[in-house]
C-alpha positions in Angstrom: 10.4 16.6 11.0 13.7 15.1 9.2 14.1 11.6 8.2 16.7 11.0 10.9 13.8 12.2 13.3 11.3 10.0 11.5 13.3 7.0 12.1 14.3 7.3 15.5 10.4 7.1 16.0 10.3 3.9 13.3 13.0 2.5 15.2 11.1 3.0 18.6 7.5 1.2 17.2 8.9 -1.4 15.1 11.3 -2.6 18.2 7.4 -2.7 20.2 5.3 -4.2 17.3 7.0 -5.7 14.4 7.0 -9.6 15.3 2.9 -8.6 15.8 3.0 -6.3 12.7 4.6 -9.3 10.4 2.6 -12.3 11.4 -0.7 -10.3 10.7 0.7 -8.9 7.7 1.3 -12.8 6.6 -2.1 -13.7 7.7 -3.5 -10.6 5.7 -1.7 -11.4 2.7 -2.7 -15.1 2.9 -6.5 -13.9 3.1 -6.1 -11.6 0.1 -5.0 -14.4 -2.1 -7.6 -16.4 -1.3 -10.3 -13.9 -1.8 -8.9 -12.0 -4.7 -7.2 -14.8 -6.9 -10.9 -15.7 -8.1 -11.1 -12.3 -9.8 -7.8 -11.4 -10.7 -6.6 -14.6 -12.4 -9.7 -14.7 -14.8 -9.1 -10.8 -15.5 -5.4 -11.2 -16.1 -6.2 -14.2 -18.8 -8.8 -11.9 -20.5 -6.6 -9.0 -20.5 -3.4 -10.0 -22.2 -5.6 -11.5 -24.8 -4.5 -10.5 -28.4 -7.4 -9.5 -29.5 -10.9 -8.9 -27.0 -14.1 -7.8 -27.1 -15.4 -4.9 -25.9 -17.6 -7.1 -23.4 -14.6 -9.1 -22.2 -12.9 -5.9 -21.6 -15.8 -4.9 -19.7 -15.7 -8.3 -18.0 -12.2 -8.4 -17.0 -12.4 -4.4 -15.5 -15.3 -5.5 -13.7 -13.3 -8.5 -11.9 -10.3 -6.5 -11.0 -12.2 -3.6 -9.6 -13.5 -6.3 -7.1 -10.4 -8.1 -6.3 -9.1 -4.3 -6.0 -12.5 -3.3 -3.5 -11.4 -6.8 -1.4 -7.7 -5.6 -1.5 -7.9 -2.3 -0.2 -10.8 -3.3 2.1 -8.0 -5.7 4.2 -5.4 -2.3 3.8 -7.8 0.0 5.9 -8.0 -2.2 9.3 -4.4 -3.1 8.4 -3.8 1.2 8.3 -5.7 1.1 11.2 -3.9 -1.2 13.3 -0.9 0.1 12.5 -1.8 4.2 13.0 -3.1 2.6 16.5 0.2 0.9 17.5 2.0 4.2 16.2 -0.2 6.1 19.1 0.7 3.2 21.7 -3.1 2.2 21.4 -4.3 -1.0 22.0 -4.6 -3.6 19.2 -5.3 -7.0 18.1 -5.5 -9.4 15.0 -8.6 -9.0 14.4 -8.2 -5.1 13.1 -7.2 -6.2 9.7 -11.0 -7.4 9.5 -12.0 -3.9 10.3 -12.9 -2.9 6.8 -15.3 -5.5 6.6 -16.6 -4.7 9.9 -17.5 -1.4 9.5 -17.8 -1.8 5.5 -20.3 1.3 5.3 -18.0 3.7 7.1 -15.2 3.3 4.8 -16.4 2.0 1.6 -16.8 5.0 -0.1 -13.1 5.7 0.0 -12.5 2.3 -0.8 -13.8 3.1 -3.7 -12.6 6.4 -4.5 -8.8 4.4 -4.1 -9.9 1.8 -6.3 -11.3 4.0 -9.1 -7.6 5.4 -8.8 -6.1 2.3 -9.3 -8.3 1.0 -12.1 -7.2 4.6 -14.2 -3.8 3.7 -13.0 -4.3 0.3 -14.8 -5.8 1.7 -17.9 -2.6 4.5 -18.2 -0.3 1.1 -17.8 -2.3 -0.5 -20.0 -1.9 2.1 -23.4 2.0 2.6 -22.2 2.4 -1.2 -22.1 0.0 -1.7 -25.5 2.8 0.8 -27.2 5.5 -0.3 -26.2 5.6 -3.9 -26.6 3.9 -3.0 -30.6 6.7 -0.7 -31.2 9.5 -3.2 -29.3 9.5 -6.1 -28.0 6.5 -8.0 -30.2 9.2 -8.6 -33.0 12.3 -8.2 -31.3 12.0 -11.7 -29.4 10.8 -14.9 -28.6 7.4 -16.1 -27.9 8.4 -17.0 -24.6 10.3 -14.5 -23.7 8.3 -11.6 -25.2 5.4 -12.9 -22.6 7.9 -12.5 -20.0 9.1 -9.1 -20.5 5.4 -7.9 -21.0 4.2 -9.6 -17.8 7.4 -7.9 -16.4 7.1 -3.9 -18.2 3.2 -4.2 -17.1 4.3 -4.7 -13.5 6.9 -2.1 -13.6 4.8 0.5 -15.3 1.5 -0.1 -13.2 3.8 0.4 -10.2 5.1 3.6 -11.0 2.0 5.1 -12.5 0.1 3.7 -9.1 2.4 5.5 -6.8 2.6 9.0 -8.9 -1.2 8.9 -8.8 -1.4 7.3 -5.5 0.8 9.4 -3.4 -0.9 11.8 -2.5 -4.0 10.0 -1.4 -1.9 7.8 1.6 -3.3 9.6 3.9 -6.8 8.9 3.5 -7.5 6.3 6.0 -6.0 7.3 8.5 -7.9 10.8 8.5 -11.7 8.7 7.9 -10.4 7.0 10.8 -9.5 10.4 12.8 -12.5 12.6 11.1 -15.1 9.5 9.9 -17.7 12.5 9.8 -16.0 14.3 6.9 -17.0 14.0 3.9 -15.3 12.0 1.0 -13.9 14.7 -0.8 -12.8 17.0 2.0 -10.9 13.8 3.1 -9.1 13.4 -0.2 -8.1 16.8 -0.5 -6.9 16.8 3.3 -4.9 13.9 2.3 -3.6 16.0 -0.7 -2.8 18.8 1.4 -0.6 17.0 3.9 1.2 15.4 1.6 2.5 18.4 -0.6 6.0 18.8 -0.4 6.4 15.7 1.8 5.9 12.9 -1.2 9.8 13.1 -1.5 10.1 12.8 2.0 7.6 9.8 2.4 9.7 8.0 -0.5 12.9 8.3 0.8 11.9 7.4 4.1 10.6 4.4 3.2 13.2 3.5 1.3 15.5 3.8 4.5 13.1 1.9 6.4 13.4 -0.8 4.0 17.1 -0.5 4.1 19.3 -3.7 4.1 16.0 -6.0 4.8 15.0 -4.0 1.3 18.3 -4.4 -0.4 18.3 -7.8 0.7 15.3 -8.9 -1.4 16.2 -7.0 -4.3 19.8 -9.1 -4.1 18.0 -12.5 -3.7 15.8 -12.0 -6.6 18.3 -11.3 -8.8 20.4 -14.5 -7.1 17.6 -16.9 -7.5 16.7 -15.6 -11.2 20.3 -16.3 -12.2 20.3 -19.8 -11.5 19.2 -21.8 -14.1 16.9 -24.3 -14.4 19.2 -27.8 -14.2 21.2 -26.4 -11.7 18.7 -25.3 -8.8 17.6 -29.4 -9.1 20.7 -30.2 -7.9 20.8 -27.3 -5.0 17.9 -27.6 -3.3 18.7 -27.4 -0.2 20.4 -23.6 -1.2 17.5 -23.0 -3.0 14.7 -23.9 -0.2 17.3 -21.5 2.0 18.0 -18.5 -0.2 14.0 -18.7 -0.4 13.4 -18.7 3.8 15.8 -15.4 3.8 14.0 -13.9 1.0 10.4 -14.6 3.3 12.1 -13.1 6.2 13.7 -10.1 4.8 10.6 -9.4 2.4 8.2 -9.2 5.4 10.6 -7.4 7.9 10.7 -4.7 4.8 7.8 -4.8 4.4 6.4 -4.0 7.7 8.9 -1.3 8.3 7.6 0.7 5.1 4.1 0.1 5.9 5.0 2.0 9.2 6.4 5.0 7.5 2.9 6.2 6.7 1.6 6.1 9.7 4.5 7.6 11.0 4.9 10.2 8.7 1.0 11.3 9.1 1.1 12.0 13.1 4.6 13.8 12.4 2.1 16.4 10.4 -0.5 16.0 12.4 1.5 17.5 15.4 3.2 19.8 13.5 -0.2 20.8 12.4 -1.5 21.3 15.3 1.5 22.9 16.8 1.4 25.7 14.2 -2.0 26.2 15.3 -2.0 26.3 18.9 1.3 29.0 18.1 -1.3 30.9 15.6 -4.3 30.8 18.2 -1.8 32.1 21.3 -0.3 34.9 18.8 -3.9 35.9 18.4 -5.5 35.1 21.0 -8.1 33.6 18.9 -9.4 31.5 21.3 -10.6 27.2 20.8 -9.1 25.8 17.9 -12.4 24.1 16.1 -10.4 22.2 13.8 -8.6 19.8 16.6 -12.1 18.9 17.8 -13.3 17.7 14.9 -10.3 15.3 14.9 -12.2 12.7 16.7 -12.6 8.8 16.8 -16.3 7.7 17.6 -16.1 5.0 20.4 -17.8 2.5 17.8 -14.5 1.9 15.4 -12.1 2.8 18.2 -13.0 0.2 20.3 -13.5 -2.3 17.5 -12.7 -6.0 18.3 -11.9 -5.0 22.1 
């Protein structure tokens, strides 16, 4: 399927479900905060510490991987809402709570994702470490060094996340379709789909983004570029450059969140397409493998 294709059927769910998709992605993101800032703001203080101990590096990894467990726990009823509205299923609110819900279906790839993301932070962290030794420790400011490590450490942990995490976006949605699997045959299903499609899946959302994305990227350059005095005496630009940025920062968002989704029934049909064509040429009867793509009635008709 091309990415022309794949956004004529963006195009067709977001025009169904994105005012629904954006107020319970703004609800979800509100609940994250509150349950994660506990953990993560403590870790973040211990971590750019100049010099720790090997306990309060234990400490702070410990706190992360729990604000990471609570993160990713919201993401899988949020996946699952969304792969639901993609199939013109039923949904509701309360499917971003489904994690929680059914906590011992799903935590074990919880956690298989989060021990991803915590190697992805330790990488970050070594590349960061070097970089701001070698660079930018006695190249500037106090001040502004602590900016532009904040800022690299972003930067880096996002692109080390998503060359690690890639493949894995699959994941949920196939627990959700095959929650009798086990964890590894998941992962590597998940692996399997997405090779030769983790071009595809970026630049697809990145036109789903598209101008809502472009959008954001100009406003946070705008805002950054007003200094200080002068945003005191244009507030009423400011309070408004700010309400586009919400709007055009969820609408983006939402749209890319769908391209998952999307992208994964695309193979799934293509998938199973291939094999119905393999088990007519052969006439090799049933297909077992589409049988065992199945939702038990417990998580399907969660919240109903």
């Amino acid at each position: 399927m091309t990415i022309k294709e794949l956004m004529v059927r963006l195009n067709q769910t977001t025009q169904k479900h994105i005012g629904k998709v954006i107020y319970s992605l703004l609800i979800m993101s509100i609940m994250e905060s509150l349950f994660t800032i506990s953990f993560i703001l403590p870790a973040v203080s211990i971590f750019f510490r100049e010099s720790i101990s090997l306990q309060s590096k234990a400490l702070s990894f410990f706190l992360l991987f729990i604000a990471v467990l609570i993160w990713l726990t919201f993401q899988f009823g949020f996946s699952v809402m969304l792969l639901r509205m993609v199939r013109d299923e039923r949904t509701t609110l309360g499917y971003i709570f489904l994690g929680f819900k059914k906590i011992r279906y799903c935590f074990k790839y919880i956690l298989g994702i989060s021990f991803v993301l915590v190697v992805a932070v330790i990488i970050t962290r070594f590349v960061t470490n070097a970089i701001w030794d070698k660079f930018v420790k006695s190249n500037f400011e106090e001040l502004s060094a602590a900016i532009i490590q904040i800022a690299q450490f972003a930067l880096t942990f996002f692109v080390i996340a998503y060359l690690l995490m890639v493949r894995f976006a699959f994941v949920f949605q196939l627990h959700f379709d095959n929650p009798a699997k086990p964890v590894m045959t998941i992962f590597s299903k998940s692996a399997s789909m997405m090779k030769g499609n983790v071009l595809k899946l970026t630049f697809f959302a990145l036109r789903a983004g598209g101008k809502n994305l472009l959008i954001v990227i100009a406003l946070v350059i705008a805002i950054n570029l007003i200094p200080g005095d002068a945003r005191k005496s244009m507030t009423f630009l400011s309070y408004f450059l700010n309400f586009i940025y919400f709007i055009n920062f969820y609408t983006a968002s939402a749209k890319i969140y769908f391209t998952i989704p999307i992208l994964y029934t695309a193979i799934e049909k293509q998938n199973a397409g291939i094999r119905h064509d393999a088990g007519t040429e052969h006439d090799s009867g049933t297909d077992n493998d589409a049988d065992e793509i199945q939702t038990p009635k417990e998580i399907t008709d969660a919240n109903s």
